[in-house]
C-alpha positions in Angstrom: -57.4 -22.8 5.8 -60.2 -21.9 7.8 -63.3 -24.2 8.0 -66.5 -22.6 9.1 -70.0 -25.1 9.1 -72.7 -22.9 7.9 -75.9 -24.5 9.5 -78.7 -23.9 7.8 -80.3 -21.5 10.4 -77.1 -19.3 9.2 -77.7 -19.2 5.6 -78.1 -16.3 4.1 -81.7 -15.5 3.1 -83.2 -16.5 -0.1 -86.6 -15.4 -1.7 -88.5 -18.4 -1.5 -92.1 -19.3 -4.0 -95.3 -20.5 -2.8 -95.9 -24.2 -3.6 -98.3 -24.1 -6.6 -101.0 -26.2 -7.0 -101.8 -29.6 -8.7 -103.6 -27.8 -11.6 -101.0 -25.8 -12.1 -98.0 -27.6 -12.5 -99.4 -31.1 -13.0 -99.3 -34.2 -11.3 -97.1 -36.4 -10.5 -96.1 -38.5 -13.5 -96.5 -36.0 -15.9 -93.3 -33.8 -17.7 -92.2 -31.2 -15.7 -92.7 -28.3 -17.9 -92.7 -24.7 -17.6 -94.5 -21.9 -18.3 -92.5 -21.2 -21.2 -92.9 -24.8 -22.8 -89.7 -26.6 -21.8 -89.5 -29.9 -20.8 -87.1 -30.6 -17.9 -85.2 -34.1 -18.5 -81.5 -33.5 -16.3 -81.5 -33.4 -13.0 -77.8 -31.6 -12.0 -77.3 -33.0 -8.0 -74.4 -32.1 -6.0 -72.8 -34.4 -3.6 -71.0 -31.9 -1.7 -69.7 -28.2 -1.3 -65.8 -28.7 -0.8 -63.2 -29.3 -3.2 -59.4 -30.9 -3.3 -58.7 -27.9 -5.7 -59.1 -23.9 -5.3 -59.3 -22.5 -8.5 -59.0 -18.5 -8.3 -62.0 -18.5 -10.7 -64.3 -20.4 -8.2 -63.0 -20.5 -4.3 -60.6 -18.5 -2.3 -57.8 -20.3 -0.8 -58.2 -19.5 2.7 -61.9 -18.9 4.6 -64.3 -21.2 2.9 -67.2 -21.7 4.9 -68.6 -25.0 4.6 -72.1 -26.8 4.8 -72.5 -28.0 8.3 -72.8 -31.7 7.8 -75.9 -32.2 9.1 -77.4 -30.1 6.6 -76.2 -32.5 3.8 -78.2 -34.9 1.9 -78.0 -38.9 2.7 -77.9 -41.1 -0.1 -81.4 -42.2 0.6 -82.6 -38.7 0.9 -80.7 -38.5 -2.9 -82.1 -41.4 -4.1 -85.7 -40.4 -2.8 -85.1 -37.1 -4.9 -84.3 -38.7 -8.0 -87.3 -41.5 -7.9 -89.6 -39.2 -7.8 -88.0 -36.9 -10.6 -87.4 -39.7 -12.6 -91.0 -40.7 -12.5 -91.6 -37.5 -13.5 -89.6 -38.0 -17.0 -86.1 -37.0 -15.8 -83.1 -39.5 -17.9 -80.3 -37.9 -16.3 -78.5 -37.3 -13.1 -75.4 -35.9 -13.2 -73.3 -36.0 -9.9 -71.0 -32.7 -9.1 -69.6 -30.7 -6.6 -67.8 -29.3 -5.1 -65.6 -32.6 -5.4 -67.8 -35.3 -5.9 -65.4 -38.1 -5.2 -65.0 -36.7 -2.0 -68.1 -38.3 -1.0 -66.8 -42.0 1.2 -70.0 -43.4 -0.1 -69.3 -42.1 -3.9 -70.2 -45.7 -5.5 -73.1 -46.5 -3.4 -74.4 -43.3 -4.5 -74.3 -44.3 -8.4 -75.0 -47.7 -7.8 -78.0 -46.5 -6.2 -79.1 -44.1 -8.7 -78.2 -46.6 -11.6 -80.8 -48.7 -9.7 -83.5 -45.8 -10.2 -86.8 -46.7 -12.9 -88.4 -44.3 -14.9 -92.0 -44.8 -16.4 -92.4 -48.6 -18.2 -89.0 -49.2 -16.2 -86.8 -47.3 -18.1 -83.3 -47.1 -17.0 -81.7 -43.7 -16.7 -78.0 -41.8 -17.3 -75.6 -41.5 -14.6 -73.3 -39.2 -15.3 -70.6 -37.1 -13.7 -68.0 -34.2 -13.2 -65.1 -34.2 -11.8 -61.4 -32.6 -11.3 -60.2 -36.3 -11.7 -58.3 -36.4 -8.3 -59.0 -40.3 -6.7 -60.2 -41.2 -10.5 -57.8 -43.9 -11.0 -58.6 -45.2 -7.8 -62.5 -45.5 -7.4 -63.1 -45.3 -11.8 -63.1 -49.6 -12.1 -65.9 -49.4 -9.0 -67.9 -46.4 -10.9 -68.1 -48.2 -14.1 -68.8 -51.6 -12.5 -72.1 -49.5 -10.6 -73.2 -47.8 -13.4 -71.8 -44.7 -14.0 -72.6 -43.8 -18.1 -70.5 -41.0 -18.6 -67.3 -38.7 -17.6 -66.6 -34.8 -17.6 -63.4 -34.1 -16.2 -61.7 -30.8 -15.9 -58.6 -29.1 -16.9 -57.8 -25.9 -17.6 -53.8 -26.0 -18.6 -51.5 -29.0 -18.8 -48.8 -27.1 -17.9 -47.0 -27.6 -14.2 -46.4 -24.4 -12.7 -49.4 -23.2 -14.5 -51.7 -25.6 -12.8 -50.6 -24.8 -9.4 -51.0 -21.4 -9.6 -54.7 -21.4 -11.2 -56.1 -24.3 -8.5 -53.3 -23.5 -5.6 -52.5 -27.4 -5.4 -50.0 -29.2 -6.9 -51.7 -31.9 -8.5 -51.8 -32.2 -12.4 -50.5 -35.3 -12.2 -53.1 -36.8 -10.3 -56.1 -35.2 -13.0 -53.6 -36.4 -15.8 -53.7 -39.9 -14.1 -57.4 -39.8 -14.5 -58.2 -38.9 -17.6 -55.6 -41.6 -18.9 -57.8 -44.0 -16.8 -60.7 -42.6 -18.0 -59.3 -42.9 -21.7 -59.1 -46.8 -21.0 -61.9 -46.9 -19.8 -65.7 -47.7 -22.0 -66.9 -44.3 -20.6 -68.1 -42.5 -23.5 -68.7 -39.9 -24.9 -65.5 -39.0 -22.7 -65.4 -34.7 -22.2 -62.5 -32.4 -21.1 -64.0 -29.2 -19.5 -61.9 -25.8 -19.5 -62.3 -23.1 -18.5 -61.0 -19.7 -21.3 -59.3 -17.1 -19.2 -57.6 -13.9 -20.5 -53.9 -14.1 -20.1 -54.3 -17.4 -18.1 -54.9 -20.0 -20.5 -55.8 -18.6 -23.4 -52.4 -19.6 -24.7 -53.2 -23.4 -24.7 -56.4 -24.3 -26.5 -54.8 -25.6 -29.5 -52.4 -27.5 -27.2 -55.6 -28.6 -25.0 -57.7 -30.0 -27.8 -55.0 -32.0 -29.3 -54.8 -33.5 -25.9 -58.3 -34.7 -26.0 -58.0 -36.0 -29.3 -55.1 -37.4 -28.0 -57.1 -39.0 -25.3 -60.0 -40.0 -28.0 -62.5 -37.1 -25.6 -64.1 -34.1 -26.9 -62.6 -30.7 -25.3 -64.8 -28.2 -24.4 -64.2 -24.4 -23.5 -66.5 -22.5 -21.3 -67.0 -19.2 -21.1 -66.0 -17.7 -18.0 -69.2 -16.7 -15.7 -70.2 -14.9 -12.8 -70.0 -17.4 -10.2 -66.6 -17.2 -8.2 -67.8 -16.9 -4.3 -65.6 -14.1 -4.0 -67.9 -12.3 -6.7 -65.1 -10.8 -8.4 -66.1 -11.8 -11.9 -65.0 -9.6 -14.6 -66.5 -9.9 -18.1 -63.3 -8.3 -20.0 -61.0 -11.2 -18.7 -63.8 -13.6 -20.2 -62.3 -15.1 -23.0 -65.4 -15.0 -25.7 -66.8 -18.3 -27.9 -65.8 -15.6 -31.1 -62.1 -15.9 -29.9 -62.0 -19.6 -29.2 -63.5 -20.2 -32.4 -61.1 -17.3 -34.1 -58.4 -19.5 -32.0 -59.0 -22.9 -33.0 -59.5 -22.0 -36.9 -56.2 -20.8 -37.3 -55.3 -25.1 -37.1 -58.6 -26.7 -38.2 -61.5 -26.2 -40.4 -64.4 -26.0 -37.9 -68.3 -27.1 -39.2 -71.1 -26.7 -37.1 -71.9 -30.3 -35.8 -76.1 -30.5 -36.3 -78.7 -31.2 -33.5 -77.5 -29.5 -30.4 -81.1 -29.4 -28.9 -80.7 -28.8 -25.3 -76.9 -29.6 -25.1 -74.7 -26.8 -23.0 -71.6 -27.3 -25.6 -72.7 -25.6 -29.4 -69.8 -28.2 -31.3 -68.3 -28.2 -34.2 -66.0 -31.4 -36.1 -62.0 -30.8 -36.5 -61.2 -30.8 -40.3 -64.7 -32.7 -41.1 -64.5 -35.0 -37.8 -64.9 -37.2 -36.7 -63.6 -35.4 -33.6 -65.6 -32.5 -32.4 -64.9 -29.6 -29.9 -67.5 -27.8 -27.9 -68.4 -24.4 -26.4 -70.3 -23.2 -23.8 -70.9 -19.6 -24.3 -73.1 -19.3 -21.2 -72.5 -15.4 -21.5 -72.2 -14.6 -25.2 -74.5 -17.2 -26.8 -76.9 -18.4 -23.9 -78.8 -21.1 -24.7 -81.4 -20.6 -22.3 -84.4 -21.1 -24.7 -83.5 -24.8 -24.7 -82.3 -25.7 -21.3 -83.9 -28.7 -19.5 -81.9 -28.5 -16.5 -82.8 -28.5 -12.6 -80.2 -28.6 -9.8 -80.0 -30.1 -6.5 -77.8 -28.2 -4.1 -75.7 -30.5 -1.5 -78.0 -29.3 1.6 -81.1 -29.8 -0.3 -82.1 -26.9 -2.4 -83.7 -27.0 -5.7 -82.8 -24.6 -8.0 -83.9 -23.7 -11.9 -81.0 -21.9 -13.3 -77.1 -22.0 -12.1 -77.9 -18.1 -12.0 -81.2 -18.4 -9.8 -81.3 -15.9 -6.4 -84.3 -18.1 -5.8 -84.1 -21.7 -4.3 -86.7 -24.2 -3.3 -85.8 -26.2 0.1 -86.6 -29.3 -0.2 -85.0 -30.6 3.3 -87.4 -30.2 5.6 -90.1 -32.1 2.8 -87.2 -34.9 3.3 -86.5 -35.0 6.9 -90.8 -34.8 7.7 -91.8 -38.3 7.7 -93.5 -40.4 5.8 -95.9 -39.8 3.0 -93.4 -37.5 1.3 -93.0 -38.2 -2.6 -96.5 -36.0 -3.9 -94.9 -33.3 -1.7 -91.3 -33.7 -3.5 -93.2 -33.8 -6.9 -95.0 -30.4 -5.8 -91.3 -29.2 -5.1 -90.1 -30.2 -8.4 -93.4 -28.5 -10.4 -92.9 -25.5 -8.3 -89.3 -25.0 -8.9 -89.8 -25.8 -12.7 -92.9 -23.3 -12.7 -90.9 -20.4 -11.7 -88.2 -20.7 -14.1 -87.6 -18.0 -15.5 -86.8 -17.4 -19.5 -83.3 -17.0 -19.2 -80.5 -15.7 -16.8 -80.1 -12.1 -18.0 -76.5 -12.0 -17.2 -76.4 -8.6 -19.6 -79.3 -7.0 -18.0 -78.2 -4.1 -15.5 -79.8 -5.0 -13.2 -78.2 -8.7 -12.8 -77.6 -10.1 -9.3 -74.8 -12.6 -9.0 -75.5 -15.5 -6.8 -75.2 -15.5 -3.2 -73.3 -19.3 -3.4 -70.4 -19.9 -5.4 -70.2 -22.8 -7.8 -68.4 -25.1 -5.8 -71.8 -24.9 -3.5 -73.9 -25.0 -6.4 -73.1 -27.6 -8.5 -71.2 -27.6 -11.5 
């Protein structure tokens, strides 16, 4: 495998907005909302840009080119981030990747943000998703520095399956995890897979009785437009219709109420009290509700996982002191320019430049 830093004088350009004014946006303190009324309360931050796993779906095997290091946030630089936003009404950070627990300095990083106050002190949710690799290992440390909750993925349990989709041979290392995780008091505990035509598609009975199994909720998620080798086609997308057709043929499924700005739509298994979840990102977006921003590994904000526009916040981080009015103008602006949804099915749709892994799940 081929390693390649990107420094950030190498990245590829991005449109960038104009900072808006105070009067515009508000000031620091009050919700970040947009023009179209949401209110943004999750703050998405990635920890890094590489992966112990390359799924064909998200990352080549061979010629990944990385952030250059120096271009990657500090946990102070993290923590500043998430002060300000939290001050500005955000509950929840959710740590991804990439791999997050490839960051060394993983439980600093949620003991730190655990640590974070919103308004009248209020604590916030620390929460995070992972492929489960190191789990076992670091989970007793997470818990004991306040991590809330637990996503991990898997998209087959079977063997030769698994090394073929992620091109490592490692199930047993995510199936460690999860049965950590299972022990553990995380909860609501959630399975993430990802529905592929003639790759998986086979499984999700066998995958939710797995999570049941493991007392988590399974979720299915549609397959999107965000591989970094931008070879995303919709027709091997396996549809929230044909999960749903899937799945009835061995439960009763009712629509579980109050999804408000939750990604998974659920429904309960033969009346619950178990539940499975979809995120139909393509067929039933749920843009309308979504109060999510995202914090890029080198320091970009960014308003939708399908954005072409990002707001750099690194050199407002690395200019001195005096700094947090000019993150909160960040944050307004980023949350100002959000558009109304991600038009996936518009024509004229532009896949992102990054891939996931250097998004942020």
């Amino acid at each position: 495998m081929t390693a390649v830093p990107v420094t950030i004088a190498a990245r590829p350009p991005r449109p960038r907005e104009p900072l808006l004014d105070a009067s515009s946006g508000g000031r620091p303190g009050d919700p970040l909302v947009d023009t179209h009324g949401r209110v943004h309360r999750d703050l998405r931050i990635s920890l890094t840009d590489r992966c112990s796993l390359r799924c064909t779906y998200c990352m080549p095997e061979q010629g990944n080119e990385w952030l250059a290091k120096s271009s990657i946030l500090t946990v102070d630089e993290i923590v500043e981030v998430a002060r300000v936003a939290a001050a500005d009404g955000v509950t929840t950070f959710r740590l991804t990747g990439g791999e997050p627990l490839l960051r060394t300095d993983i439980v600093d990083v949620v003991r730190r943000l655990a640590a974070v106050r919103g308004p009248e002190g209020r604590p916030v949710d620390i929460a995070m998703t992972t492929n489960g690799i190191r789990l076992r290992e670091v989970l007793p440390d997470l818990v004991a520095a306040g991590l809330a909750r637990l996503n991990i993925s898997i998209d087959t349990l079977r063997r030769e399956r698994f090394r073929e989709l992620t091109r490592r041979d490692r199930l047993d290392d995510v199936l460690d995890g999860i049965a950590a995780a299972a022990a553990s008091p995380l909860r609501p505990l959630k399975l993430n897979a990802v529905a592929m035509r003639d790759v998986n598609e086979d499984e999700l009975i066998d995958l939710v009785e797995f999570a049941v199994a493991h007392d988590a909720q399974m979720r299915f998620i549609e397959q999107m437009p965000l591989d970094a080798g931008h070879t995303w086609d919709r027709a091997r997308m396996v549809t929230q219709d044909e999960i749903l057709t899937a799945l009835g043929r061995r439960w009763a499924l009712t629509p579980v109420p109050g999804r408000a700005g939750a990604p998974a739509a659920r429904w309960f298994l033969d009346g619950g009290p178990h539940t499975v979840g979809v995120i139909a990102s393509v067929t039933a977006p749920f843009c309308g509700d979504c109060d999510r921003l995202r914090l890029t590994a080198d320091g970009q904000l960014r308003n939708c996982l399908f954005s072409t526009t990002e707001y750099d916040l690194l050199p407002v981080l690395r200019a001195g002191a005096g700094r947090d009015e000019d993150i909160d103008g960040m944050l307004r602006s980023c949350v100002r320019g959000k558009l109304p949804g991600h038009a996936i099915d518009d024509p004229a749709f532009l896949q992102p430049v990054r891939g996931m892994n250097a998004i942020g799940g």
